[in-house]
C-alpha positions in Angstrom: -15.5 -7.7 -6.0 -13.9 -4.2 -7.1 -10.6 -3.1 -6.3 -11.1 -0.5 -3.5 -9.8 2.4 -2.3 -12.7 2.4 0.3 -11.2 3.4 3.7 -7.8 4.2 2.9 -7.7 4.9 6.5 -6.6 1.4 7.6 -4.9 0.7 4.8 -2.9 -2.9 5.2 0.3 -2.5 3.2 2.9 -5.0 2.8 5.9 -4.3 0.9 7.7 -5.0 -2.9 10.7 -4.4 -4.6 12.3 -1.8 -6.9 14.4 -0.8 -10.6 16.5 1.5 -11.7 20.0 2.5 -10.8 19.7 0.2 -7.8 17.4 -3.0 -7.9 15.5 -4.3 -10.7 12.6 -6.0 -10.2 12.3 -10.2 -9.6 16.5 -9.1 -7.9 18.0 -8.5 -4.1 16.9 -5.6 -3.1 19.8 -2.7 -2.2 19.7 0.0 0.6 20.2 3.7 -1.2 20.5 5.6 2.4 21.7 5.9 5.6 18.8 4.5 8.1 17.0 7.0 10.0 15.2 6.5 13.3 12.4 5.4 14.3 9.0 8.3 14.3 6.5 8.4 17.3 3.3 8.1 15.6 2.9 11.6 16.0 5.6 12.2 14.4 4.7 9.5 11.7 1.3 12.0 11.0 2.7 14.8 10.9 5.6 13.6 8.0 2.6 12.9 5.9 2.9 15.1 2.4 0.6 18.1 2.8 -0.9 20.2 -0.2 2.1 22.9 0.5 5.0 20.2 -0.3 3.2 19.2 -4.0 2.3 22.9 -5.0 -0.7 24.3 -6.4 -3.5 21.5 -7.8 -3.3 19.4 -5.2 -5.6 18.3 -2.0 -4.5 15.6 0.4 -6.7 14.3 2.7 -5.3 13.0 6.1 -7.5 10.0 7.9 -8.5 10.4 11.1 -6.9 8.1 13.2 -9.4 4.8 13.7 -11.8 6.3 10.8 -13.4 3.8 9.2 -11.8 0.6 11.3 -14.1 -1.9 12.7 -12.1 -4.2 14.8 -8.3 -5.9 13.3 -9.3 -8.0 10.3 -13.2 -7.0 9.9 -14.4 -7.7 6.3 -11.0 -8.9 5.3 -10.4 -10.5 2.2 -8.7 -14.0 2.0 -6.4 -15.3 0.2 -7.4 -18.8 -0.8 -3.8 -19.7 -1.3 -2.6 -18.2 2.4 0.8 -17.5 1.4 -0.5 -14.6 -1.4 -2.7 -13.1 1.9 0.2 -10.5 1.9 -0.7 -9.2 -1.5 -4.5 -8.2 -0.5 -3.4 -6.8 2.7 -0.9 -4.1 0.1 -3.6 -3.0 -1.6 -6.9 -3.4 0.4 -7.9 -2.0 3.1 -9.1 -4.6 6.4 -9.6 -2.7 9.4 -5.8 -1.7 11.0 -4.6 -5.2 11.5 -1.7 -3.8 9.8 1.1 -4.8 7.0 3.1 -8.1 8.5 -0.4 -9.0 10.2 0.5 -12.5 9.8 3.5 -12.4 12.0 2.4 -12.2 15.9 4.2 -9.5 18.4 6.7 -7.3 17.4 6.5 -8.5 13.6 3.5 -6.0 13.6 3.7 -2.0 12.6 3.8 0.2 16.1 2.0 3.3 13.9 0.1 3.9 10.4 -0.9 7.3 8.8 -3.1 6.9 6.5 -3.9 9.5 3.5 -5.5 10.2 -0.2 -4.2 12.7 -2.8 -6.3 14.2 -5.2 -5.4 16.0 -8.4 -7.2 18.9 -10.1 -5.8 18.2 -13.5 -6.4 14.4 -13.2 -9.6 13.6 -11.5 -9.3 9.9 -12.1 -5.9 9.7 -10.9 -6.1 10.2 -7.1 -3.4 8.0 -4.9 -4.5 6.7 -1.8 -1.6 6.0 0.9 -0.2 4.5 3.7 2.7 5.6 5.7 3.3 2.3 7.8 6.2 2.5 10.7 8.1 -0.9 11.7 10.7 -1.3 14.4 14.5 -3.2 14.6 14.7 -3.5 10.5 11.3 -5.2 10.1 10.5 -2.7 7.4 13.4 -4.7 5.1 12.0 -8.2 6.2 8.5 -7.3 5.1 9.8 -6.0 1.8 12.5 -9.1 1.5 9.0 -11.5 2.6 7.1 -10.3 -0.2 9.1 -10.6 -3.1 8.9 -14.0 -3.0 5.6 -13.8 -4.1 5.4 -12.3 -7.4 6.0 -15.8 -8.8 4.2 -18.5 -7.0 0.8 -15.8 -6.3 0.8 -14.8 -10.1 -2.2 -16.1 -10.5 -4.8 -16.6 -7.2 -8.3 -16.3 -6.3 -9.7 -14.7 -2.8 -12.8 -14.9 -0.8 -14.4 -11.6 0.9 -17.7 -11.0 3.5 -20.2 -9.0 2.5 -20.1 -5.4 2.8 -20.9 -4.2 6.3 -23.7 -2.6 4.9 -25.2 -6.2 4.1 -24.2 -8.1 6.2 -27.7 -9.9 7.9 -29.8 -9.0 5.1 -31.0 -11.9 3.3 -29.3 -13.0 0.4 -26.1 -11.4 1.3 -23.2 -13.8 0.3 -19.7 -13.7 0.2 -17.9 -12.5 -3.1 -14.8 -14.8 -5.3 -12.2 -12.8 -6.9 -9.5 -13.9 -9.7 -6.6 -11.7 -9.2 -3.7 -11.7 -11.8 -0.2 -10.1 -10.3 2.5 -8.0 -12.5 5.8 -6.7 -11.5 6.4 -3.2 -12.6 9.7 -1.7 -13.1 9.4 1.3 -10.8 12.3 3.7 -10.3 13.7 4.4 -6.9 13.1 7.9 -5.7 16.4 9.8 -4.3 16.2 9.6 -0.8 14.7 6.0 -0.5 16.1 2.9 0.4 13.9 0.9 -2.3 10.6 0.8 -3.9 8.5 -2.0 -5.8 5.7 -1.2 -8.4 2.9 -4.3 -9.2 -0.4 -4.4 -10.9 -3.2 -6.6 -9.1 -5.8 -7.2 -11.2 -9.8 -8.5 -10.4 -10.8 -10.7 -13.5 -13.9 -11.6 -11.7 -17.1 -10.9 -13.3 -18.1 -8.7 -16.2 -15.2 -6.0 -16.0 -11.6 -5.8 -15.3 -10.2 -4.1 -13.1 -7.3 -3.1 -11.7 -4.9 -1.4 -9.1 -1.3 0.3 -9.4 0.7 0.2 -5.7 4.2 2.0 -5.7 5.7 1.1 -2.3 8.9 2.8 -1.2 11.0 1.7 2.2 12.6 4.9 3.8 14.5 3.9 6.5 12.5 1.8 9.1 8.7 3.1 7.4 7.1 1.5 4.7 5.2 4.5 1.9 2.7 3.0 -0.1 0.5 4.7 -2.9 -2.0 3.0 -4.8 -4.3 3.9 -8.1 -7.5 2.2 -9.5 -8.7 1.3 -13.4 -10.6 -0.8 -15.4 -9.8 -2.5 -18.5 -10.5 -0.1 -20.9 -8.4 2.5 -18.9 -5.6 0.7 -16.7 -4.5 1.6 -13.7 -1.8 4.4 -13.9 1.7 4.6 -11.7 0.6 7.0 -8.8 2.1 10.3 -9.2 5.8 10.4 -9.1 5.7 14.1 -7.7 3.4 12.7 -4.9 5.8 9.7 -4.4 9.2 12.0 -4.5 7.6 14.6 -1.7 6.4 11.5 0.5 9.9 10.4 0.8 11.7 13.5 1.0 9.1 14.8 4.0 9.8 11.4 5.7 13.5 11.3 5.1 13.9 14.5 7.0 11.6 13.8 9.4 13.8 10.6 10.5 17.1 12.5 10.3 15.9 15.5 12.1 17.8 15.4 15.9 
């Protein structure tokens, strides 16, 4: 089954860890700024990076809230090894049951903006995006959750439903997937708390393929960018101007009065 970026709009993104100046990556991770307070989820929306804060070239796309969601956990794909579940839930999208879906009540995100960034000078290199906000430091516990599991989830295979669009017709069976993880040294933008870059690869079937997420904790919200590839062109690191503006936009936003 392909590596998605199908309905960015309920993106589930989990969190990762970071390098440069700060953190590197596989080590504890280190807060960079003073915490800022908690957005409304209007307030969440509207501190999503626009086409004015990246300049001329660039098209963001903001999701309608609910577009594209068919119920908490609809066509999710699992894990077969349930600890690694929080690795698909970073990257693919499963119907708003939200990064930290596995832990009940307040463990869950209260709001989640969801986006896509296009580039005119790199048509293959759009970012799609999640700006995910926690409450009472639950942003840090996500991140500090998953690091765990760049080691034992290496290597795991997942099961997924068919499409919607199949599902009843005859024949229509579920998909297995072979994913390989890879830490990637990812730099911390200025303004951020941390960030974790991975590469989650599908080595199931006749191609490769793969996806690049650069996750970045500001405060108590979780930014998450992700890129697709295939083997004979990888995955690249989402665009650092794209990352740097997201954080900026969302720093200010949570140390405005």
């Amino acid at each position: 089954m392909p590596l998605r970026p199908a309905r960015p709009s309920a993106a589930l993104l989990w969190a990762l860890l970071l390098a440069t100046g700060c953190t590197t990556v596989g080590g504890p991770s280190v807060d960079r700024a003073a915490p800022g307070r908690e957005l409304s989820a209007a307030e969440l929306r509207a501190a999503a990076v626009a086409d004015a804060d990246l300049g001329s070239g660039y098209t963001v796309t903001v999701m309608t809230p609910g577009h594209g969601d068919t119920g908490a956990g609809a066509g999710r794909e699992l894990a077969d090894a349930p600890a690694c579940q929080p690795l698909l839930d970073a990257v693919a999208p499963g119907g708003g049951a939200g990064p930290g879906s596995a832990t009940p009540g307040p463990g869950l995100p209260y709001a989640e903006t969801d986006l896509s960034v296009a580039r005119a000078a790199d048509p293959k290199g759009a970012a799609y995006g999640a700006l995910v906000g926690y409450r009472a430091g639950r942003a840090a516990q996500v991140q500090a959750e998953l690091e765990k599991l760049f080691g034992p989830c290496a290597t795991f295979s997942s099961t997924a439903p068919p499409p919607p669009a199949e599902k009843g017709k005859r024949g229509a069976q579920a998909t297995h997937t072979r994913h390989r993880l890879a830490q990637a040294d990812t730099p911390t933008p200025e303004g951020a708390d941390a960030a974790t870059g991975f590469t989650l690869t599908n080595e199931s079937g006749t191609a490769v393929l793969s996806q690049r997420a650069v996750l970045t904790r500001v405060g108590p919200a979780l930014a998450v960018f992700t890129t697709f590839g295939v083997a004979t062109e990888p995955a690249g690191a989402p665009d650092e101007r794209i990352v740097r503006q997201q954080v900026a936009k969302l720093r200010a936003a949570q140390l405005k009065k």
